[in-house]
N, C-alpha and C positions, 0 to 999 in steps of 0.2 A: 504494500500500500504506500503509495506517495505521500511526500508530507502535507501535499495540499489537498488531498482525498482524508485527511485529518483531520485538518481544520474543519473544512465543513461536515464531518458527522461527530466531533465533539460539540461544535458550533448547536448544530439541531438537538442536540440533547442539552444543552444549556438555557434552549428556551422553552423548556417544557418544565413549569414549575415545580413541579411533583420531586426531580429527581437533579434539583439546580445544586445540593453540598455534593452528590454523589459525582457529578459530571464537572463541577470546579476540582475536585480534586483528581478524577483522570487526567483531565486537562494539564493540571501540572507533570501528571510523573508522566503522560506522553510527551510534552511538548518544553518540557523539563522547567515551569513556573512563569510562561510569557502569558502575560496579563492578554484575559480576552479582547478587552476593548482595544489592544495594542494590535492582534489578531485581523480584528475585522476592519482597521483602519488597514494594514497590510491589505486583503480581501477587494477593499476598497478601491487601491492605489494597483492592484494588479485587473481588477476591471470584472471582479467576479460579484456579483449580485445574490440573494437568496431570497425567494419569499416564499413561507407558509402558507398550504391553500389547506383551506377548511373540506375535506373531506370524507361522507360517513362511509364509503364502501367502495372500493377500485377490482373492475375484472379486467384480466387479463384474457384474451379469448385467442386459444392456439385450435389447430385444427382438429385435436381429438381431444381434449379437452377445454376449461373452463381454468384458470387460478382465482381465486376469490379473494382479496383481503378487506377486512373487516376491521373496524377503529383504527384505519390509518392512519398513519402521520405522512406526509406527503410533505416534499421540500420538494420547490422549482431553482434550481444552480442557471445561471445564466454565467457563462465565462465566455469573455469576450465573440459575446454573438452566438453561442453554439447552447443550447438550452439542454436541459439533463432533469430527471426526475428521481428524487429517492426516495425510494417508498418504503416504510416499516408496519409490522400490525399483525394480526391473528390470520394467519393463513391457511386453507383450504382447497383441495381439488375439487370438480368437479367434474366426473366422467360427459361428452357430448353422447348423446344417445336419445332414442324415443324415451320422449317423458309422459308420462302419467296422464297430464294432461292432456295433451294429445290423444292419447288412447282414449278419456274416457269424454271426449268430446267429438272422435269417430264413433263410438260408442250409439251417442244419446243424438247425431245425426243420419244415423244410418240403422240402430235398430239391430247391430252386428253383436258376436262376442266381444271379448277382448282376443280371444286369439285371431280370429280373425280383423280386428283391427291392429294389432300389431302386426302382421303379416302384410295387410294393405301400407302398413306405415312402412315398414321394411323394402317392399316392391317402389314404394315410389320417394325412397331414399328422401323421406321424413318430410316430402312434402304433402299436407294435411289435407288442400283444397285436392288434391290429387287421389288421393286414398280413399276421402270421399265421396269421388265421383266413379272410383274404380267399383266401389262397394254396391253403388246405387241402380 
């Protein structure tokens, strides 16, 4: 990790009140006792920016699945023009696949099983309008 990859995530953890003696005193034995505000005028003077975005829930969406993170902390790094996101928080997968809903909404428009609409779900590669008309 670079020293400047430091700075901004002792940085983010310095403004989360909860955990501000814990993260002043990292801050010393990493950076071996430079006063933060001295830090973020450095930060300043080399053209790197930070803002806090207030956000309750960030997905990641990859092709076979879902990442979920829940009570993010979320930091925008802007360095010289090039914009960066750090995200921290309770994290979770999520399998992509027919969901529940889906089935039981071919289901209750078509008057099918459930196996037979996951099967229509399946044939028309989870498209719903599709399934449904295949059913019909």
């Amino acid at each position: 990790m670079t020293l400047l990859r430091v700075f901004i995530l002792v940085n983010q953890f310095i403004s989360n009140k909860d955990n501000i003696y814990i993260c002043k005193k990292t801050w010393k034995n990493m950076l071996g006792g430079i006063d933060p505000k001295k830090i973020q005028a450095m930060m300043k003077q080399m053209g790197i920016k930070q803002q806090e975005i207030d956000a309750s829930r960030v997905v990641i969406e990859c092709e076979d699945k879902n990442i979920i993170i829940e009570n993010p902390s979320v930091l925008k790094v802007n360095m010289q023009g090039q914009e960066q996101f750090q995200i921290s928080g309770d994290i979770s997968e999520q399998e992509k696949g027919i969901s529940e809903e889906d089935i039981k909404q071919i289901m209750e428009k078509t008057g099918k099983s459930k196996k037979e609409a996951e099967e229509a779900l399946k044939n028309s590669n989870g498209d719903l309008a599709e399934a449904i008309l295949s059913l019909s």
